[in-house]
Structures are given as C-alpha cells and as structure tokens.
C-alpha positions, 0 to 999 in steps of 0.5 A: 535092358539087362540080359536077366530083365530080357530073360525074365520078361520072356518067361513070363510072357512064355508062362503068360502065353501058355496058361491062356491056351491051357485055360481053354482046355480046362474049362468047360466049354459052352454049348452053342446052337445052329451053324456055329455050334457045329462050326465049334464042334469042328474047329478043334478037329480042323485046328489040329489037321492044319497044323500037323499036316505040315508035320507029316511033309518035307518042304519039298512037298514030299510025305516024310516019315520020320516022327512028325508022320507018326504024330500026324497018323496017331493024331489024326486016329485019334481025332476021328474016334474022340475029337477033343483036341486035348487028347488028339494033342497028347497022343500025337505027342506020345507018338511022335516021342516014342517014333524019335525014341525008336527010329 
C-alpha cells in the first residue's frame, strides 16, 4: 500500500469514526424507563469523570495542576449543574484551552 492510499484510508476511518460518536450528540435521545433509564441518565456523567480524572493526576498518582486539572474541575462543575455530556466536553475543552493559554 502506497503512503497516500495509507493517508486516505485513515482520514476516512478518522472521519468515519468521528461522525459515529457525534450522531450521538445530535440526535434526540430515547426515553428509557426502571433502572436502566436512571442507568442512561447517569452514563453520560460517569463517561466524562472516568475519562477526565486521568486528566487531572500525574502517573505517579500525584494531583497535577496544569490544563488537564482546569479541564477536569470545569468539566466536572459543569456536569453537576447540566449533566449533558455535550456541554460538560466543550466546556472541560474551553478550560483546558484558556489555562495552557494562561499558564
């Protein structure tokens, strides 16, 4: 395989990969009713801690405050007040952005 066929084929399974996650954030979602219902009203909220909390510590296991931290405190204010996944991911985003610009 050729180096542009190579290139090719993994932008169009980047863009493959991306428009399947983000027709989740733009269709309406179902309501579900009993435990799984409060199961899918929590997931979002659980999605976004397990993956931002490795954000906030260094491998040592140490609190590190840099971006990732401001991302990780931002996100998780922001998932308390609205818990839709969409807006705790911008604005963990914006506020990683701004502290790298800052600090």
């Amino acid at each position: 395989m050729t180096t542009p066929v190579m290139v090719v084929t993994v932008l169009v399974a980047g863009v493959i990969t991306f428009l399947s996650r983000v027709s989740f954030l733009l269709r309406a979602a179902p309501a579900f009713e009993g435990w799984f219902g409060r199961f899918l009203d929590a997931f979002p909220v659980a999605l976004f801690v397990s993956l931002a909390v490795v954000q906030g510590f260094a491998p040592d296991g140490s609190f590190e405050v840099g971006p990732g931290a401001a991302g990780l405190l931002v996100g998780v204010l922001t998932c308390v007040f609205t818990r839709r996944l969409a807006v705790v991911m911008l604005a963990g985003w914006l506020a990683a952005l701004l502290a790298d610009l800052v600090i």
